[in-house]
C-alpha positions in Angstrom: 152.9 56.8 97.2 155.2 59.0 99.2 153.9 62.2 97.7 149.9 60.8 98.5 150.8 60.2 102.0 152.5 63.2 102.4 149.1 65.1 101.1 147.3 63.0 103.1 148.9 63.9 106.4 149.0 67.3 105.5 144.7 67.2 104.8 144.7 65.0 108.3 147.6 66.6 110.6 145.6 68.3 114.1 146.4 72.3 114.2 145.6 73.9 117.6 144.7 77.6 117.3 145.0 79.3 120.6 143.7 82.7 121.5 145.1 84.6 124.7 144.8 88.3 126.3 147.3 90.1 124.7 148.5 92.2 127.4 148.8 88.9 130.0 149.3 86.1 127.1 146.4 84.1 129.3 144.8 81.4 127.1 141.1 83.1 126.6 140.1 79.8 124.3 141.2 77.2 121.9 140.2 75.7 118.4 141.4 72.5 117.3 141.1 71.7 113.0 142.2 70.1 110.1 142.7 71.2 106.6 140.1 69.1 105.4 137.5 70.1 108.1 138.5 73.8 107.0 138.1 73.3 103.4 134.7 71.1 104.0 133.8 74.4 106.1 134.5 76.9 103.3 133.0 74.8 100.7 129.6 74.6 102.4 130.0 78.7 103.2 130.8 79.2 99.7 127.7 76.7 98.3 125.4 78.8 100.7 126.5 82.0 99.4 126.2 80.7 95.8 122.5 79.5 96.2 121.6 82.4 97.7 122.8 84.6 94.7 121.3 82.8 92.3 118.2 83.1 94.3 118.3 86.9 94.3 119.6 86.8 90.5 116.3 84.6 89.4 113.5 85.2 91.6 114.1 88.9 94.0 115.7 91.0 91.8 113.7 89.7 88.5 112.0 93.1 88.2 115.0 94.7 87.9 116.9 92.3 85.7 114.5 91.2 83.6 113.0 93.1 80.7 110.2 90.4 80.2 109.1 90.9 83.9 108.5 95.0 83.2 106.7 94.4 79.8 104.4 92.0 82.1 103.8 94.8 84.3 103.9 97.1 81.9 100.9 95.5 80.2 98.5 94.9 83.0 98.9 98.1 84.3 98.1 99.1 80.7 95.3 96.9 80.9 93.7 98.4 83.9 93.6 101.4 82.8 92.0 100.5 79.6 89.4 98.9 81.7 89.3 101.9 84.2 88.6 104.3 81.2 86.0 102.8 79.3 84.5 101.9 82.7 84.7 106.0 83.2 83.3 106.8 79.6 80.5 104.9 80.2 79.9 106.5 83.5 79.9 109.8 82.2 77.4 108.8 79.0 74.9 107.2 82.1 75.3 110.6 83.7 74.7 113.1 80.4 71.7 110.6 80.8 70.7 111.3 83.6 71.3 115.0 83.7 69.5 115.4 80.5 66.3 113.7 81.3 66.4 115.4 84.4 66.5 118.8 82.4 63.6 117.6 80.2 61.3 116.7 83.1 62.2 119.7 84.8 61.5 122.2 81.5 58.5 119.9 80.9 59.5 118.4 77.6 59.0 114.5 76.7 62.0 112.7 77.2 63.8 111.3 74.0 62.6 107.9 73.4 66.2 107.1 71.6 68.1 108.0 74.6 70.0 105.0 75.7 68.5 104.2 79.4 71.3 103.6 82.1 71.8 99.8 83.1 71.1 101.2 86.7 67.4 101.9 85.4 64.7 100.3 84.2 63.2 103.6 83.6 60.9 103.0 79.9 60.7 106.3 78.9 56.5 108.0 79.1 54.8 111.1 77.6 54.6 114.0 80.0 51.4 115.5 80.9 50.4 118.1 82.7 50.8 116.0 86.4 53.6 113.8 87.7 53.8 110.5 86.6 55.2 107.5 88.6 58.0 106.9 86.1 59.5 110.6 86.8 59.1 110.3 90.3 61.0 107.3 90.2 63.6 108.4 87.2 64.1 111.4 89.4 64.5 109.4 92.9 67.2 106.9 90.9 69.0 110.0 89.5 69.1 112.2 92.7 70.5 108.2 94.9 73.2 107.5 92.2 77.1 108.6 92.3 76.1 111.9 91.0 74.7 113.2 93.9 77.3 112.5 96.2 80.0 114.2 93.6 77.9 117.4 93.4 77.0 117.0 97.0 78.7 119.9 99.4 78.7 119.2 102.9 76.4 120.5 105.3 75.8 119.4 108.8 73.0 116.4 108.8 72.5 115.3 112.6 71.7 111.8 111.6 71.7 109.1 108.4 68.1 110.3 107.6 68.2 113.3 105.4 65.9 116.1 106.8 65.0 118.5 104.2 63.9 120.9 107.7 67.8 120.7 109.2 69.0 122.6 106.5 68.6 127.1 106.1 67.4 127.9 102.8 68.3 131.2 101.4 65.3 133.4 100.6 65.8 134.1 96.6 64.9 137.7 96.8 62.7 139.9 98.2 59.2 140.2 97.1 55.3 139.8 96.9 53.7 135.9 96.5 51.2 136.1 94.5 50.3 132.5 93.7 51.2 130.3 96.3 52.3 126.1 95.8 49.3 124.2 94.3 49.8 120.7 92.6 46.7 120.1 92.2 46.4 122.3 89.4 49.7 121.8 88.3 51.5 124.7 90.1 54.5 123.3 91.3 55.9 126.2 93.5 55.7 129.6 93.8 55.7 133.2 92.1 57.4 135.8 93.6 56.9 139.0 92.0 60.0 142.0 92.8 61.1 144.6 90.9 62.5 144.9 87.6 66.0 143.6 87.6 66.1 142.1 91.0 68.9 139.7 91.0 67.8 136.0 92.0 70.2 133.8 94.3 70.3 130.2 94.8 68.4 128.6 98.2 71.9 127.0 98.7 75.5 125.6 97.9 75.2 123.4 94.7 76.0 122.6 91.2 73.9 124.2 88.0 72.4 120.8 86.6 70.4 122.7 83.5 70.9 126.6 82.1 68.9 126.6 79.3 65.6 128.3 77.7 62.2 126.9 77.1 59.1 127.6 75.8 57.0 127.9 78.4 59.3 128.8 81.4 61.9 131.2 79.6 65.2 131.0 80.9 65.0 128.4 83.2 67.6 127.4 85.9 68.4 124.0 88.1 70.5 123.6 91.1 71.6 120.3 92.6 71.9 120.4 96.3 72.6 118.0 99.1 70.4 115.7 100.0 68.6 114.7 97.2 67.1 118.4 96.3 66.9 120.7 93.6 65.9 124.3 93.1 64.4 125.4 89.9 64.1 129.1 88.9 62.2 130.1 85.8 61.2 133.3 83.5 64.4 134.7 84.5 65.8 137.8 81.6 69.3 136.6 82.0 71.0 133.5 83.4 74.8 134.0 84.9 75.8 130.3 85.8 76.6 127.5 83.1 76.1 123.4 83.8 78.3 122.2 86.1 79.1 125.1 87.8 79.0 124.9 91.6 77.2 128.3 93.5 77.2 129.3 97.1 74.0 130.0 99.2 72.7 133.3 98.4 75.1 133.8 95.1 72.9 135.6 92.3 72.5 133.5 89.7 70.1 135.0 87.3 68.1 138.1 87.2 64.3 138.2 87.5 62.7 138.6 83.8 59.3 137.6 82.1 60.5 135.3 79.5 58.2 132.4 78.6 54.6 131.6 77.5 53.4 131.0 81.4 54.1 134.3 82.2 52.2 136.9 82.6 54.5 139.8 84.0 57.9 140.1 85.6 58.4 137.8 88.6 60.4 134.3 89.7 58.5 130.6 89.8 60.6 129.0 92.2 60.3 125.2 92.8 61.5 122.7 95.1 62.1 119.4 94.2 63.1 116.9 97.1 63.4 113.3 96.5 61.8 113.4 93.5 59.0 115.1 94.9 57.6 118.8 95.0 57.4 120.7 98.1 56.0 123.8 99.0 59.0 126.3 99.4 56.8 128.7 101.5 57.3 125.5 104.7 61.2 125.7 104.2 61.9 129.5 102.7 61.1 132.2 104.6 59.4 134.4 101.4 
């Protein structure tokens, strides 16, 4: 009983803790406890620091501590890019598409009725004759709107939203004689330019090579994307000096003038414009 009450007093007995200056000994302030207040004190500090720990341990720092939490992350970022790539390869298959149709519209061959059409589309796929049909005009409209364009696009200058084919300098593609002039009517969808032999030909303006290739009836044949929804087509050329997806400056030589092809009846250049899906006459936007 002694030894409780002597623990006891010892828990209850008033200390007085005095702070004063030390240079004057004034009393600055004073703090009266107990051992049991003290201890009460500490314990709650102590439980505070405790559940706070634990909180880090478990919850903050589970990223770090815990190898479940980085195989988590690990998969779903594995995940996404899963997603992300077959989302890409199915992009690029829509785009060889695209740019393939476009190249057989363009060289005037029918377009391959086993080609898998784009989900963007609901293009069905017609014989060509000698005249535009709707469907191309429309394939082509679709192709030259999609993502495509606006990665092969190459800024220029456009005053507004609208698209002006006139704001934009063409480049003349060389220097020559017309000597049959724009005429769909009869199927003549630009014009012929006749120059000497070996006169290098140069694009109209900055843009990518959508179609290098040969054909029967227009030779070595050449297609430029350019901003804007337009493309330049240069045919019967003797050699070709760009590749598909090569981008070209305005007034870079591309090919040289030739008289390959069946339509052909001498050297000289058929140039077209295409804009929008659309010929125009490049005599209103080239100075020939």
């Amino acid at each position: 009983m002694a030894a409780r009450k002597t623990f006891s007093n010892w828990l209850t007995n008033k200390y007085l803790l005095i702070i004063r200056n030390e240079e004057n000994f004034a009393e600055k302030t004073t703090f009266s406890f107990n051992y049991a207040r003290l201890f009460l004190l500490l314990a709650g500090v102590g439980l505070l620091l405790l559940s706070l720990a634990v909180y880090l341990v478990t919850v903050a720092l589970e990223q770090w501590l815990d190898p479940r939490h980085a195989q988590m992350e690990a998969n779903r970022q594995v995940l996404e890019l899963s997603m992300t790539i077959d989302s890409l390869e199915q992009e690029v298959n829509n785009k060889d598409i695209y740019i393939e149709n476009v190249r057989r519209i363009i060289a005037g061959e029918e377009i391959d009725q086993n080609m898998e059409s784009s989900p963007e589309s609901d293009l069905q796929p017609a014989e060509l004759t000698g005249s535009i049909q709707p469907v191309d005009s429309q394939f082509r409209a679709e192709f030259e709107g999609s993502e495509l364009a606006e990665i092969t696009a190459l800024p220029i200058a456009v005053s507004s939203n609208v698209y002006e084919l006139r704001d934009v300098y063409l480049f003349s593609p060389l220097d020559g004689i017309i000597t049959d002039g724009f005429n769909p009517k009869e199927d003549h969808f630009g014009v012929d330019i006749v120059a000497p032999e070996n006169e290098p030909v140069r694009s109209v303006g900055d843009g990518v090579v959508i179609m290098s290739s040969w054909t029967l009836d227009g030779g070595y044949i050449l297609a430029i994307q350019h901003p804007g929804n337009l493309i330049s087509v240069y045919k019967h050329n003797s050699e070709l000096f760009k590749n598909v997806g090569n981008f070209v400056a305005a007034g870079e030589v591309v090919a040289t003038i030739g008289n390959t092809g069946e339509l052909t009846s001498g050297p000289h250049l058929h140039l077209e414009l295409w804009h929008n899906g659309n010929p125009v006459n490049p005599q209103e936007y080239i100075a020939l």
